[in-house]
Each structure stands twice: as structure tokens, then as C-alpha cells.
C-alpha positions as CSV (number, residue, x, y, z in Angstrom):
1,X,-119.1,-44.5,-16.8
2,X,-117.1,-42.0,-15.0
3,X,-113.8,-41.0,-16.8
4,X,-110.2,-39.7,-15.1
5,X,-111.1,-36.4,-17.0
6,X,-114.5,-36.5,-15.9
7,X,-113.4,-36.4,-12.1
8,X,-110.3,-34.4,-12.4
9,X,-110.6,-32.2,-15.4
10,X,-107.4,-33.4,-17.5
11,X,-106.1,-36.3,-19.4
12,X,-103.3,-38.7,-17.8
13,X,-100.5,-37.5,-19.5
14,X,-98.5,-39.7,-21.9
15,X,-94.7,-39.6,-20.8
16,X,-91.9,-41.2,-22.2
17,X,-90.0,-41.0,-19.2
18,X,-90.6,-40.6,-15.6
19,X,-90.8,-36.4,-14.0
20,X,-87.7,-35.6,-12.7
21,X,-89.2,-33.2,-10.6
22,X,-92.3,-35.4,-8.7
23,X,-94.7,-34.0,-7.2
24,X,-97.6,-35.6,-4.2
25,X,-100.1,-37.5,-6.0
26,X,-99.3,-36.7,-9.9
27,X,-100.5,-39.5,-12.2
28,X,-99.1,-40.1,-15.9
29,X,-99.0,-43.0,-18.5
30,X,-94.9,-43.7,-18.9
31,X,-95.5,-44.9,-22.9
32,X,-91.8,-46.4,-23.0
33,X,-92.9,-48.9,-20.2
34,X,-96.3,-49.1,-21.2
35,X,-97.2,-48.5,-16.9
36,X,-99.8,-46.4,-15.1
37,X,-97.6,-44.3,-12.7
38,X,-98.4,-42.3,-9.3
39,X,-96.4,-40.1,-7.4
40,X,-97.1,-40.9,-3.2
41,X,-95.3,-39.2,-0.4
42,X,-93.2,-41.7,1.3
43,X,-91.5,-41.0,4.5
44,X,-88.3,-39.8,5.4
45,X,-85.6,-42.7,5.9
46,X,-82.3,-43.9,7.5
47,X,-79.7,-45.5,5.2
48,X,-76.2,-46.9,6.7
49,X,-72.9,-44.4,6.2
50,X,-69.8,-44.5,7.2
51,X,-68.3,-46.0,10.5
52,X,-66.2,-43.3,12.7
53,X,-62.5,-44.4,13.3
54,X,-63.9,-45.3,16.8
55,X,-66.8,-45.8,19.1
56,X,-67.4,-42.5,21.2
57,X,-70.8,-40.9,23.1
58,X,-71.5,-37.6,24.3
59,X,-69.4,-35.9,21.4
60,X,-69.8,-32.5,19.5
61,X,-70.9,-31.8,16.1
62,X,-71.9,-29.7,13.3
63,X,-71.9,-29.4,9.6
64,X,-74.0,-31.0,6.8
65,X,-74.8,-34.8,6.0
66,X,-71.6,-34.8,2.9
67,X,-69.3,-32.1,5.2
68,X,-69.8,-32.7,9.0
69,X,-66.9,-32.8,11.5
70,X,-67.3,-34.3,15.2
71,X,-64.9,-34.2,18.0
72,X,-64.3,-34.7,21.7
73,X,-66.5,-37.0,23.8
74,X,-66.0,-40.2,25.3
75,X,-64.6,-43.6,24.5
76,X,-65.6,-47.0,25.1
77,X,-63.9,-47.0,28.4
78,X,-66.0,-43.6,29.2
79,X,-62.5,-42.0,28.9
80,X,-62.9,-38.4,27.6
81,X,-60.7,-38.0,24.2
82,X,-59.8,-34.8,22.0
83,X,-60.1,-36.4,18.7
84,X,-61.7,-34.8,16.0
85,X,-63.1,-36.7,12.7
86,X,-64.7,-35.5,9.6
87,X,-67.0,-36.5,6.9
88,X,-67.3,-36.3,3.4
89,X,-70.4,-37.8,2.9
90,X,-69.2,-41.6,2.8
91,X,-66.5,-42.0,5.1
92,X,-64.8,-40.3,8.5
93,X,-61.2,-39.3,8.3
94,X,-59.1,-38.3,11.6
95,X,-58.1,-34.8,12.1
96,X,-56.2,-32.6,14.0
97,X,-56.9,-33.2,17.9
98,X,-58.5,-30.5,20.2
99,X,-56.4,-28.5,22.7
100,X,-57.9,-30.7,25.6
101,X,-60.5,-33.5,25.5
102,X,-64.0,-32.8,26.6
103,X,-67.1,-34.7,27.0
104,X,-70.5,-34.1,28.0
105,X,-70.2,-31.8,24.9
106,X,-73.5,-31.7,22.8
107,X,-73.1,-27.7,22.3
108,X,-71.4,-27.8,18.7
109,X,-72.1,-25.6,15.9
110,X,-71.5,-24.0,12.4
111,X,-69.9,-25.4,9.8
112,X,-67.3,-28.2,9.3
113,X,-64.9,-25.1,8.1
114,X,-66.0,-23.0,10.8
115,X,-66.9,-25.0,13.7
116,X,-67.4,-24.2,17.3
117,X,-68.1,-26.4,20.6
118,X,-68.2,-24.6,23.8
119,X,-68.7,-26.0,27.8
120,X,-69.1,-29.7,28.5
121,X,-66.8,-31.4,31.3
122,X,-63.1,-32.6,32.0
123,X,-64.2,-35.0,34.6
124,X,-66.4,-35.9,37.4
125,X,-68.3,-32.7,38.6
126,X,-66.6,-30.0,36.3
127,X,-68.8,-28.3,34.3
128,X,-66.6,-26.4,31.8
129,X,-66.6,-22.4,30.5
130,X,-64.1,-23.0,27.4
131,X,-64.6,-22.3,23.6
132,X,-62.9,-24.2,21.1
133,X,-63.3,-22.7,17.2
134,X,-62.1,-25.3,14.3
135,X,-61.4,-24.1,11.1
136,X,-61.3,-27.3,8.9
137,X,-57.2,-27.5,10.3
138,X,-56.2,-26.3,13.6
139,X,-58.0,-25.3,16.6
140,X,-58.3,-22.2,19.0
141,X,-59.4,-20.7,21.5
142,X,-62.4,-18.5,21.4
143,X,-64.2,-16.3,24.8
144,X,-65.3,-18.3,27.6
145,X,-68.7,-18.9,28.6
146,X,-70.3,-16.6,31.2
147,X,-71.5,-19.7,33.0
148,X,-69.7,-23.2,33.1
149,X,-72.0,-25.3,31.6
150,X,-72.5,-29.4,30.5
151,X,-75.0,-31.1,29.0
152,X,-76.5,-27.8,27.0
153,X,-77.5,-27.5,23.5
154,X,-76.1,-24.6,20.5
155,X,-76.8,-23.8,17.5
156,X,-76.0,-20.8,14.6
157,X,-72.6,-19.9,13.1
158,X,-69.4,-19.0,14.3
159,X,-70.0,-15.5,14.4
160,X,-73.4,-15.9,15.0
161,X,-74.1,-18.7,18.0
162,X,-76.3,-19.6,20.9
163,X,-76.0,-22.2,23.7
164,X,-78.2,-22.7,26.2
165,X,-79.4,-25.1,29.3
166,X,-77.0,-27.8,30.7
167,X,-76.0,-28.2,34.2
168,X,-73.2,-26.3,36.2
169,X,-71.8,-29.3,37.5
170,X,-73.0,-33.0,38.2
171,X,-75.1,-34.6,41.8
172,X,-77.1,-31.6,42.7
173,X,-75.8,-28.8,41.0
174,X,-78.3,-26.4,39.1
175,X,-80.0,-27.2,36.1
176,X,-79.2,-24.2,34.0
177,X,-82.2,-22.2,31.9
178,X,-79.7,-19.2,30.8
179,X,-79.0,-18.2,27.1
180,X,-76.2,-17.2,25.8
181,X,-74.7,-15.5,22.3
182,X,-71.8,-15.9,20.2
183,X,-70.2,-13.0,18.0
184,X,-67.3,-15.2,17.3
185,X,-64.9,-13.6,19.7
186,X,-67.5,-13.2,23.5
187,X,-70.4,-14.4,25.0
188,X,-73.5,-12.4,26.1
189,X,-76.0,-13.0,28.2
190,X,-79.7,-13.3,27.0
191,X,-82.9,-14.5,27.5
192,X,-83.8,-17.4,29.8
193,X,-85.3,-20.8,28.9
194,X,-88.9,-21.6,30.1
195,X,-87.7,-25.0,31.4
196,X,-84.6,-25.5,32.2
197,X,-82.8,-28.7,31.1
198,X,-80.2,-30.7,30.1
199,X,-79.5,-33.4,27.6
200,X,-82.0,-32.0,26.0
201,X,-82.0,-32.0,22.0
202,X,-81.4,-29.3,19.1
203,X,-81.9,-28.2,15.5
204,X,-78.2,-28.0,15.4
205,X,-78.6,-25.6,12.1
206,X,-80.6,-23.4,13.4
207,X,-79.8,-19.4,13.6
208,X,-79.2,-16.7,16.8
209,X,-82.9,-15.4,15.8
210,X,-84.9,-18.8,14.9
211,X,-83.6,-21.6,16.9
212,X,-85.6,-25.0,18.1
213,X,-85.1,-27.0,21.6
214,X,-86.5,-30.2,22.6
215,X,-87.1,-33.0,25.7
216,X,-84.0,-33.2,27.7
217,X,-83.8,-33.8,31.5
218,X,-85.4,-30.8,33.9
219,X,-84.0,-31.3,37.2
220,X,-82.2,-33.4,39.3
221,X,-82.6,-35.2,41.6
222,X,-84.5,-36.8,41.2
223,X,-84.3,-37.0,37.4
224,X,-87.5,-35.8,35.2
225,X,-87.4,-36.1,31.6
226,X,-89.6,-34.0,29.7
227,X,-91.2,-33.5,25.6
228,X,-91.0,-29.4,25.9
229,X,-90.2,-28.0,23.2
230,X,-89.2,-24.2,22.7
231,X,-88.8,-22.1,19.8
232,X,-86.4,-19.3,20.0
233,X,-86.8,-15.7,18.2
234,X,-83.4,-13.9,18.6
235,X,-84.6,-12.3,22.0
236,X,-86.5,-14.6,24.0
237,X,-88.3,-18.6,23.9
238,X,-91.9,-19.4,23.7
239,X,-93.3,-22.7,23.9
240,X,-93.6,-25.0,21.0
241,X,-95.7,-28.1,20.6
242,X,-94.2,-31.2,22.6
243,X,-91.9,-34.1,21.4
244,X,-94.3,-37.4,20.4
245,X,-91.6,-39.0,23.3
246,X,-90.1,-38.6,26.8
247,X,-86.4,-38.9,25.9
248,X,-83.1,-37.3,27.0
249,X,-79.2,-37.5,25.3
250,X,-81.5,-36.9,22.3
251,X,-79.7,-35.4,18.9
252,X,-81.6,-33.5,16.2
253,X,-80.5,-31.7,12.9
254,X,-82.5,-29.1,10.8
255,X,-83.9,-25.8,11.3
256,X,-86.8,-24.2,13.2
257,X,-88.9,-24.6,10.7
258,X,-87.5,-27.9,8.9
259,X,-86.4,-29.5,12.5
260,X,-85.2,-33.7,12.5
261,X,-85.4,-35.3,16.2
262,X,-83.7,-38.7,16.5
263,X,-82.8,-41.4,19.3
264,X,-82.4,-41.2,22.7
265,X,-82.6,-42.3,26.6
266,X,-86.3,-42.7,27.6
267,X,-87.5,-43.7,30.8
268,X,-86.7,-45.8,32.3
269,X,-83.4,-46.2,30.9
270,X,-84.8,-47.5,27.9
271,X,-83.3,-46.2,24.3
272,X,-85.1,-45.0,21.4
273,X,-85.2,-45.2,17.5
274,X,-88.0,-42.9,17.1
275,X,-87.5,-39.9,14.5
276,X,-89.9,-36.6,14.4
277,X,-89.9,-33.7,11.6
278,X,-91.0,-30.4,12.9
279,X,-92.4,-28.1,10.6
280,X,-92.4,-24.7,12.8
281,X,-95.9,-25.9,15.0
282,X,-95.6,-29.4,15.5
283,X,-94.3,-32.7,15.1
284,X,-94.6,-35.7,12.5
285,X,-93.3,-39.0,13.6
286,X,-90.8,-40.6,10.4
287,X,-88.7,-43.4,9.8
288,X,-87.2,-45.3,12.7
289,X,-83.3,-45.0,13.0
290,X,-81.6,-48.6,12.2
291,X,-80.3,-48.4,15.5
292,X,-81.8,-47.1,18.8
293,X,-79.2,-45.3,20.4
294,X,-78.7,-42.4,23.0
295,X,-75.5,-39.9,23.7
296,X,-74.8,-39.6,20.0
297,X,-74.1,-36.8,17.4
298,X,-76.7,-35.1,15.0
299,X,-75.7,-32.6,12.1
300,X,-77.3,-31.9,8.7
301,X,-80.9,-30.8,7.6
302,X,-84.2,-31.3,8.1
303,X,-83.8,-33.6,5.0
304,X,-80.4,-34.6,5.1
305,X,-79.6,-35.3,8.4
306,X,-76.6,-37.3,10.0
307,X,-76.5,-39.3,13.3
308,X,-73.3,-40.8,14.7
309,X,-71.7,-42.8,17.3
310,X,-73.5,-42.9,21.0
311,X,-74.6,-45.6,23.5
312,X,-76.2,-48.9,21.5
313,X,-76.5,-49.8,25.5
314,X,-74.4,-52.0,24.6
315,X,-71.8,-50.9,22.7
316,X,-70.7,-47.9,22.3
317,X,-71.2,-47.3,18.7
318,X,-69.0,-46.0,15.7
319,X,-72.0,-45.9,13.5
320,X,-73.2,-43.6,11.0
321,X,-77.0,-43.1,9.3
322,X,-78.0,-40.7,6.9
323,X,-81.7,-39.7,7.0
324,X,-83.9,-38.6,3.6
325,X,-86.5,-36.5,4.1
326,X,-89.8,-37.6,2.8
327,X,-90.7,-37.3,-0.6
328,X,-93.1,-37.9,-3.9
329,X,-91.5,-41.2,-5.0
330,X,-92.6,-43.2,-8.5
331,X,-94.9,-45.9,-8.3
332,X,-96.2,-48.7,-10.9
333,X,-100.0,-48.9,-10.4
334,X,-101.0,-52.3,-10.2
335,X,-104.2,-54.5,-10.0
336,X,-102.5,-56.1,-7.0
């Protein structure tokens, strides 16, 4: 009869405790239990965090899953606010309020210490140029966009930022597919977008030289939402492999290579729960978010990500989820 060492080459081994450090598919006796023990991937998760103070959509924000910071956006009422709120990992706590209130205002990035959130909208059809810079106390100004934008995406540091896409206004105005970069104190122009779009989704911890982009809405009207996704390399975008979902007012978290896509608005009007990992070349669906939801904030990793607030259609929600990345978890074999 065949034998474990026979097949794989080595003895189970005899632990009195289980690995700290797992890894896919290891196998070992624990001798304390007296259990047969495998190690399978399981996928990534969304656990329940902290509520906000309050329910707000379209909102800015940035930072990791146990030191994020989100501000501006809209209320309940769809009533733009300048509030600000950060979190430690467990709970939000109100800070200081921005100079004005903005909304429409997915471009945040950097660091809850150092933390930047540029265009978005005061109203109606007004597609904003301004900068704001936080840093973990009081607010400033920082160089204005070179084209008033809402809707866009960013990414990077405070010295080191990008935004890109959006719209110049709202109706008919243009659907923007122009880059821009950040040294902390100006914007410069560079490289141009293949599709141009807005709502569309980011990994929000991304750099200036290796930044990811995803679905979002391409023109108007009438409205087309795509799955394009595009990587970009510090000078220019190429096309990546496509989201596994129409959706727009999507948020996302992570890197270019170790990206986290979550929620949004598919069509037609419908709103998602559906989570994606990107690697660097394509996408793996994950764990479902506890609560489909579009318009809301992303920050955090590729495996430690954050989502918060947005349109529960209805309400407008205050709630938080962290996400866990996939992982080799401990198992009991059983004859079960």
C-alpha cells in the first residue's frame, strides 16, 4: 500500500503546536491534539469595523486599514460637508474640518499624516481645480489642478501624486483622459489615459511610476460603463486585463501589483458586492463585501483593505469593512 512518504518523499511531521508561519497545502500531525492538519488557501474576507460619525457618499480617502483618514463628500441629504474623520483601526473619530466642503471627490491620497485630495465639485456643474493637503491636524492649500476636474481617481504620496480622468463639469461636459503629477507644491501635465472616464476605480496606494485604474463610466451621454483597466508606468498607461464586472462609483485599495477592487454601480443602476485581487496581469474574484454599496471610500492594501460609507441605495451608509487577504489557514482533517 502506498505510503505519504512513498508519494511525497517525507514523513508528516509531528508538531506540538500549530506553524505560525503557514504555508499552501503543508500537512503535519499536531501531537498535543492528537489531529491530522492541512494548511488550504482560503479567500480573502470582509469583517465589520467601525461605523463613521455619519452616513456620507462620494468622499475622499487614503491611508491604511488601522490609520486611514476620510473627508469631504456628501450627506444623507446629498448636501456636500467638509468633515474630516479618521481611523485607528477600530473606530472613526472627527477631526478638524476642510477649508470648504467638496464632493464628487474620489481623488485622495498618501497617508493619514500626509494626506491630499484634489478637484471634485462645490455644486451642480462645477468641476473643481483646488488641492487640499492634511497633515494629521490642520489643512492647506496646495497648487491647483491644471484642469478642473470631478469624478477622477489619484493615487501616490504627497510629494509624489497622480490624478487622472473625471469630468470637467456635469450634463455634457467632457469626459477627461489627461494625467496629472504631484511634487507636493504644483501639478504637471502628463500622459493621457487610453479611455477616458470617470467614477472609475483605483489602487489608492499606488505610486507616480506603477499605478492601477479600473471600470468607471466613459462618456456621457449617454452613459457607458466599462471593465478597462490600465496600468500606469511613471510616463504613460497600457492596457491591463479587464474588471470580472461592469461597475462605476467603484473604490479599490492596494497596489499595481497587490490591487483590491470593491462595490459599486452596475448597470442598470444595480449595486454590487463583488471584490477582485489583481496581481499585476489579471483579476481573481474574492469574498463578497457584507454590503453592496456604490459612492464609497477605499484605503489600505491589497490585504488589508478598508471600505466605508457610500450609497446602500437605500441608505446612505456609515459603515465600515475591513478585508483579509487570502491566506494558508489551519484545518483538522476529518473522515467527514
Amino acid at each position: 500500500m502506498a505510503t505519504y512518504k512513498g508519494i511525497s518523499g517525507f514523513n508528516i511531521k509531528s508538531l506540538a503546536t500549530d506553524p505560525s508561519n503557514l504555508l499552501e497545502g503543508e500537512i503535519w500531525y499536531n501531537s498535543t491534539s492528537g489531529t491530522l492538519k492541512v494548511a488550504p488557501l482560503v479567500a480573502g474576507s470582509w469583517a465589520a469595523g467601525g461605523s463613521m460619525g455619519a452616513g456620507k457618499y462620494g468622499m475622499a480617502g487614503c491611508g491604511t486599514q488601522d490609520a486611514a483618514v476620510a473627508f469631504g463628500g456628501r450627506n444623507p441629504s446629498s448636501s456636500i460637508v467638509d468633515t474630516a474623520e479618521e481611523y485607528n483601526g477600530s473606530a472613526w473619530a472627527s477631526q478638524t474640518a476642510m477649508p470648504a466642503g467638496v464632493g464628487d471627490f474620489y481623488s485622495g491620497f498618501g497617508i493619514q499624516t500626509a494626506a491630499v485630495g484634489a478637484g471634485g465639485d462645490s455644486g451642480p456643474g462645477a468641476a473643481l481645480d483646488t488641492t487640499y493637503e492634511y497633515n494629521g491636524s490642520s489643512w492647506a492649500s496646495g497648487g491647483a489642478l491644471g484642469t478642473a476636474r470631478r469624478g477622477s481617481a489619484a493615487s501616490g504620496l504627497l510629494g509624489a501624486g497622480l490624478i487622472w480622468g473625471g469630468q470637467a463639469g456635469a450634463g455634457p461636459t467632457p469626459i477627461i483622459n489627461s494625467t496629472e503629477l504631484y511634487d507636493g507644491s504644483a501639478w504637471t501635465s502628463d500622459g493621457n489615459m487610453g479611455t477616458g472616464r470617470k467614477g472609475l476605480g483605483t489602487a489608492v496606494s499606488g505610486t507616480q511610476t506603477a499605478s492601477l485604474t479600473f471600470c468607471g463610466q466613459s462618456t456621457t451621454p449617454p452613459a457607458t460603463t466599462v471593465i478597462i483597466s490600465e496600468e500606469y508606468n511613471g510616463t504613460g498607461w497600457s492596457a491591463g486585463e479587464d474588471y470580472p464586472q461592469l461597475a462605476t462609483r467603484i473604490a479599490g485599495a492596494g497596489t499595481l501589483t497587490a490591487g483590491l477592487g470593491f462595490g459599486g454601480d452596475t448597470p442598470p443602476g444595480g449595486m454590487s458586492n463583488v471584490t477582485a485581487e489583481y496581481d499585476g496581469s489579471s483579476w481573481t474574484t474574492t469574498g463578497n463585501l457584507g454590503t453592496a454599496r456604490r459612492s464609497m471610500g477605499g484605503a489600505g492594501t491589497g490585504t488589508a483593505g478598508l471600505c466605508f460609507g457610500g450609497d446602500a441605495n437605500p441608505p446612505i451608509t456609515a459603515a465600515t469593512e475591513e478585508f483579509t487577504g487570502a491566506a494558508a489557514t489551519a484545518q483538522t482533517v476529518t473522515t467527514s
